[in-house]
C-alpha positions in Angstrom: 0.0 0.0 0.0 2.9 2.4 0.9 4.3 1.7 -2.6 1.1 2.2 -4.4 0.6 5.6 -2.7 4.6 6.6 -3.1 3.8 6.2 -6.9 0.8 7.9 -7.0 2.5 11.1 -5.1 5.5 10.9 -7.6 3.3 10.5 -10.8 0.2 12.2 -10.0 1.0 15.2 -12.6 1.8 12.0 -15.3 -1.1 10.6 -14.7 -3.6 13.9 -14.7 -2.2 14.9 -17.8 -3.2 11.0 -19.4 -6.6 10.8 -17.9 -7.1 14.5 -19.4 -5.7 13.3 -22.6 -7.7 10.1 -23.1 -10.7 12.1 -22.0 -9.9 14.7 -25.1 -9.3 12.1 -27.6 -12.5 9.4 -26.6 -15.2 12.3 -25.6 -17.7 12.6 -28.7 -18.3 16.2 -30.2 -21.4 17.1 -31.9 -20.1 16.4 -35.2 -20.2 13.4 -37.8 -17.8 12.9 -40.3 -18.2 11.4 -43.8 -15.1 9.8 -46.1 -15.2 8.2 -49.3 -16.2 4.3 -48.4 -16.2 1.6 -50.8 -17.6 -1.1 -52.9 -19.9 -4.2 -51.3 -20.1 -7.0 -53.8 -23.1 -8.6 -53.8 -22.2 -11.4 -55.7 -21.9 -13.8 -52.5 -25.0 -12.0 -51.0 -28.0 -12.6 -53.0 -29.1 -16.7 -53.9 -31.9 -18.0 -56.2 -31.5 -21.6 -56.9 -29.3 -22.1 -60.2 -29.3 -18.7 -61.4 -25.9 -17.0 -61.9 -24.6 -13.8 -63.4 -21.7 -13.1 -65.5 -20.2 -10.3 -64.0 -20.5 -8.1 -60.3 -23.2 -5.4 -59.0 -21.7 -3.6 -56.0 -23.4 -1.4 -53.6 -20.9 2.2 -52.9 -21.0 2.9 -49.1 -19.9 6.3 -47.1 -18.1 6.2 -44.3 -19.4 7.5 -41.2 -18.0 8.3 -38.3 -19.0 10.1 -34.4 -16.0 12.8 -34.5 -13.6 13.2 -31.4 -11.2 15.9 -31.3 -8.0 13.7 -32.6 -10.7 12.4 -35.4 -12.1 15.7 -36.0 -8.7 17.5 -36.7 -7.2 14.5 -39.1 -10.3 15.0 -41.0 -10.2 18.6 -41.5 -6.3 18.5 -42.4 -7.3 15.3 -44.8 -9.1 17.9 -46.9 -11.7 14.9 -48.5 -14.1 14.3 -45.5 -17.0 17.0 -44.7 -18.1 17.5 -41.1 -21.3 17.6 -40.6 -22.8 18.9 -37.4 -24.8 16.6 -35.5 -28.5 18.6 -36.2 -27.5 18.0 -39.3 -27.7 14.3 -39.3 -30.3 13.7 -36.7 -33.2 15.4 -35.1 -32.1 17.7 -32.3 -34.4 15.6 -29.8 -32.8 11.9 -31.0 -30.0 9.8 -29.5 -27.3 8.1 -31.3 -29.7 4.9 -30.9 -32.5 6.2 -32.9 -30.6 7.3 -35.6 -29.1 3.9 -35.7 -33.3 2.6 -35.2 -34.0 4.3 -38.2 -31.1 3.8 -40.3 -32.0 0.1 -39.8 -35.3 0.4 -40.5 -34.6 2.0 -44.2 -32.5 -0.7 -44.9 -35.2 -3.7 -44.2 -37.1 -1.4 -46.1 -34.8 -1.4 -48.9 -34.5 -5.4 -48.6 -38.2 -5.6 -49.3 -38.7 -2.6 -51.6 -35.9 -4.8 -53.7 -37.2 -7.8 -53.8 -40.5 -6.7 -55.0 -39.2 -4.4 -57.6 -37.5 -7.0 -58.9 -39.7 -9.7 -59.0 -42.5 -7.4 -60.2 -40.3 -6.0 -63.2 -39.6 -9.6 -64.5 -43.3 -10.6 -64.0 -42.4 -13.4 -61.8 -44.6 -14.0 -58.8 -44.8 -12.5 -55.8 -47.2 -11.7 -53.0 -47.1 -8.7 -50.5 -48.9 -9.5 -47.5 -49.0 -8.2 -43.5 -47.7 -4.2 -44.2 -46.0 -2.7 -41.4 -46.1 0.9 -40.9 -43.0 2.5 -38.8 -42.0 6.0 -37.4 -38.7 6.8 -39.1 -37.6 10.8 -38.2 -39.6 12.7 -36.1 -39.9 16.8 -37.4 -38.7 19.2 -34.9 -41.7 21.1 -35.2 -44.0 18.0 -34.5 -46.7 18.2 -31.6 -46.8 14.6 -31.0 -45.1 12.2 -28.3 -44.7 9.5 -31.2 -40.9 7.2 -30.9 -38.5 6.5 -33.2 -39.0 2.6 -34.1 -43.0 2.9 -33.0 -44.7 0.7 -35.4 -48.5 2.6 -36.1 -51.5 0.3 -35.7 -54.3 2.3 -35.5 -55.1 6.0 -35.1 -58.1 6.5 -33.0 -59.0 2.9 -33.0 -59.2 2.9 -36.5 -56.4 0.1 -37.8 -54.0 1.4 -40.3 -51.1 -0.7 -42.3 -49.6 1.9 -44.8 -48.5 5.4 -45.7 -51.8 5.7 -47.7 -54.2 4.6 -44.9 -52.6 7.2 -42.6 -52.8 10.3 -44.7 -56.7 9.3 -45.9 -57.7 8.6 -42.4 -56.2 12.3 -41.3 -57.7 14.2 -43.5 -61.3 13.6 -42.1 -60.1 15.8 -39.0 -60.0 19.0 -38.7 -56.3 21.7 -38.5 -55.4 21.3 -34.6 -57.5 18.0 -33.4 -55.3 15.9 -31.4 -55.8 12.2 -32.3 -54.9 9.0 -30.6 -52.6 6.9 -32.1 -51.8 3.0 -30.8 -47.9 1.8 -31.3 -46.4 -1.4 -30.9 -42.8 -0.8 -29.8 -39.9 -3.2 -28.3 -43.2 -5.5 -28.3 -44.8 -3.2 -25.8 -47.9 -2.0 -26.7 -48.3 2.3 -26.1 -50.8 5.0 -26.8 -49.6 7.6 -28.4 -51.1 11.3 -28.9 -50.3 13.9 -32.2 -51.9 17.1 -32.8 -52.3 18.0 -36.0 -51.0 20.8 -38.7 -52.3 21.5 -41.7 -50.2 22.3 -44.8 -51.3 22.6 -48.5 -55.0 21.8 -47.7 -54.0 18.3 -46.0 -53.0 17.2 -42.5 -49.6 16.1 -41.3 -48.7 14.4 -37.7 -45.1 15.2 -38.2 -43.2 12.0 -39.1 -41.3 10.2 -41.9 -43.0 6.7 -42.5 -41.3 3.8 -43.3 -42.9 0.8 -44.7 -42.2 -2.5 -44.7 -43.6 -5.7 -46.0 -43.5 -9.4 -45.8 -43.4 -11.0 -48.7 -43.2 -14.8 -51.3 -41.7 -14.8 -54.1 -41.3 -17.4 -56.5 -38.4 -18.6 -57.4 -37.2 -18.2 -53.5 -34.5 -15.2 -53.2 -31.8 -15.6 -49.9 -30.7 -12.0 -49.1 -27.4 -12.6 -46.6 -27.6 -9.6 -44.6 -24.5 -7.6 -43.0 -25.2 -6.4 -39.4 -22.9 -3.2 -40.5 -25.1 -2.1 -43.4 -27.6 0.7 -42.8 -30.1 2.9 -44.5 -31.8 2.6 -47.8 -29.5 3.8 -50.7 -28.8 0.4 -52.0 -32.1 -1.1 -53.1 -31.7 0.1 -56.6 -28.5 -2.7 -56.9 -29.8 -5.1 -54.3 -32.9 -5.2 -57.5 -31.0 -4.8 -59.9 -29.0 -7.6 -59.3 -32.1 -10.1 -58.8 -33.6 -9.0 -61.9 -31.1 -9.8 -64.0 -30.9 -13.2 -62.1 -34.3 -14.0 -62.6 -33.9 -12.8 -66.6 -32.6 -14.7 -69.6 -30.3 -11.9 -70.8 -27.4 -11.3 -69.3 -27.2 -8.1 -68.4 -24.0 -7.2 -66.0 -22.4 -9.1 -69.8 -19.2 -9.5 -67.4 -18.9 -6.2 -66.6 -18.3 -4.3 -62.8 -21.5 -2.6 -62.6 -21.6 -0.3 -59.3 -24.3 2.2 -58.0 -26.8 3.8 -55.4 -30.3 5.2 -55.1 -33.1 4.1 -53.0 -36.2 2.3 -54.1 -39.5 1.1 -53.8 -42.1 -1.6 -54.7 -43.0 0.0 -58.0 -38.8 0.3 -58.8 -39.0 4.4 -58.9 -35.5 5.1 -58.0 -34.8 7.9 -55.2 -31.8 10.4 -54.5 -29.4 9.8 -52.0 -26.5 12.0 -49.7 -23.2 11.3 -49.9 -22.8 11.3 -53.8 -19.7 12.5 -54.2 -18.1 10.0 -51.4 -19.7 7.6 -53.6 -18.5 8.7 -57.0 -14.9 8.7 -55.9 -15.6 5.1 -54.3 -16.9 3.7 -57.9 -13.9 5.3 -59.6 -11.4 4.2 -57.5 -12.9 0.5 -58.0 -12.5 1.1 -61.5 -16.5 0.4 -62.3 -17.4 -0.2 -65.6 -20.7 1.8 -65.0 -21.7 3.8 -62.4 -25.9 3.8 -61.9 -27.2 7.2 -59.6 -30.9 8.9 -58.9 -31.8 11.2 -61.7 -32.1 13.8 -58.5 -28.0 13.1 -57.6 -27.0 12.9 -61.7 -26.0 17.0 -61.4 -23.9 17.1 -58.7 -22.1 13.5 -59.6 -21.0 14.4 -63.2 -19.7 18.1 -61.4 -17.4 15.8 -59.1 -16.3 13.5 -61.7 -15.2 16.5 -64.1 -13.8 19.0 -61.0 -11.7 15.7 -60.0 -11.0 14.7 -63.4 -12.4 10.9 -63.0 -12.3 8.2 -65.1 -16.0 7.2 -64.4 -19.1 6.0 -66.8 -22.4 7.8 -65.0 -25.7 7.2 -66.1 -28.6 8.6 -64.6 -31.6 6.7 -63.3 -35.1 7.5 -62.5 -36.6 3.5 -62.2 -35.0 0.3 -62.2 -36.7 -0.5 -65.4 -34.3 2.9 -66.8 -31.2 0.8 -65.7 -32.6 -2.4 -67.1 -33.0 -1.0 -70.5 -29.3 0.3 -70.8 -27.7 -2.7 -69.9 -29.9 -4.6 -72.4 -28.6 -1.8 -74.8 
């Protein structure tokens, strides 16, 4: 004990200075930062029974990171990373958990929305049953006591499945009513409350919805999911990939086709954030072709020429657009 306490007294300015140090480098600021990520092949990821392709679709990824001041600093001196500050990523009432909640959401989303699209597109069968409606972002300005992750069931006892249901049931009330709303979440059952706000002659509770569905599909599709993957910008490959397994005509034709954009069940493509993490990613793989949302095409083709990149871009709108020029 004497020894301990003799070291302590001789090293206690040492060892202030360390736990001040690792407190400096391992607190998190406010900030997120965002790199140029990668490619994800999805050849090893997606399996319907004897079908193959001849050639790779890849998913392009950002990098994301919680900033610390050593992290903050590199990133800033690296010169390719933009800090974001945390309102800027997440609402200013959310924890790092519901952002995660609802990034993992859009991505089961983006499973299903796939799938469908796909399936749907090469007129193979497939049945959509048991919707399931989820809270995704809450707005700031929201009157409402609504959780990320609460899955709806019914607003004033009145069941509801899907992004439609909820928007015809609320515009039989009035600007300002405050409705009830019943949520399943964590298996818990809750009663919610939202007031409402009208805008553009409809009402509005204040949330981003996020659907998704169970589904059968025949031939049988095996999705191996990655627990690192989040959010929804990757449906447009995840479906473009099973469609051209499930077609005659080989579309990929050996080639390294890579890109991004969200989708849904009827394969209309949306725009994503991040593009120009993503364009550098693609170019740096050396893809063949690089697939982005008609909404992203702008500021993509700016990047590729202000960074003089070796990069074939080809704006989207559906996945039936990037069907038809790989058929080309």
């Amino acid at each position: 004990m004497d020894r301990l306490k003799r070291f302590f007294k001789e090293n206690y300015k040492s060892l202030i200075i360390l736990v001040i140090f690792a407190f400096i480098c391992y607190t998190p600021l406010p900030y997120y930062i965002d790199s140029p990520g990668g490619l994800t092949d999805l050849t090893n990821r997606i399996e319907i029974k004897d079908k193959k392709i001849n050639g790779s679709y890849n998913l392009t990824y950002v990098s994301e990171y919680r900033a610390t001041l050593p992290i903050l600093l590199y990133s800033y001196l690296k010169g390719d990373c933009e800090i974001l500050k945390k309102e800027d990523v997440m609402g200013s009432d959310e924890t790092d958990q519901d952002y995660l909640k609802r990034d993992y959401l859009s991505y089961k989303s983006s499973l299903n929305n796939a799938v469908i699209a796909a399936y749907k597109l090469a007129d193979k069968e497939v049945n959509i049953s048991n919707n399931k409606l989820y809270v995704g972002y809450i707005f700031d300005d929201a009157n409402t006591n609504l959780k990320i992750g609460d899955e709806i069931v019914s607003i004033n006892d009145i069941d509801v499945s899907t992004r439609a249901d909820v928007n015809n049931l609320l515009n039989k009330y009035n600007d300002s009513d405050k409705i009830s709303i019943k949520v399943i979440n964590n298996k818990k059952e809750y009663e919610r409350y939202a007031v409402l706000t009208n805008q553009d002659g409809n009402n509005y509770i204040g949330f981003m919805p996020i659907e998704i569905y169970d589904y059968k599909v025949s031939p049988n599709v095996v999705i191996k999911e990655e627990k690192r993957e989040y959010g929804g910008s990757g449906g447009l490959m995840l479906s473009l990939m099973i469609y051209d397994m499930l077609n005659s005509k080989d579309l990929a034709a050996g080639k390294k086709v890579a890109g991004t954009g969200t989708i849904d069940i009827n394969g209309n493509v949306g725009a994503i954030g991040g593009i120009e993490f993503k364009v550098k990613a693609a170019s740096k793989a050396k893809a063949d072709i690089f697939f982005v949302p008609k909404d992203n095409y702008k500021d993509a083709i700016k990047y590729k020429k202000d960074n003089k990149l070796d990069l074939k871009i080809v704006s989207v709108d559906s996945l039936k657009d990037a069907t038809s020029y790989l058929l080309k």
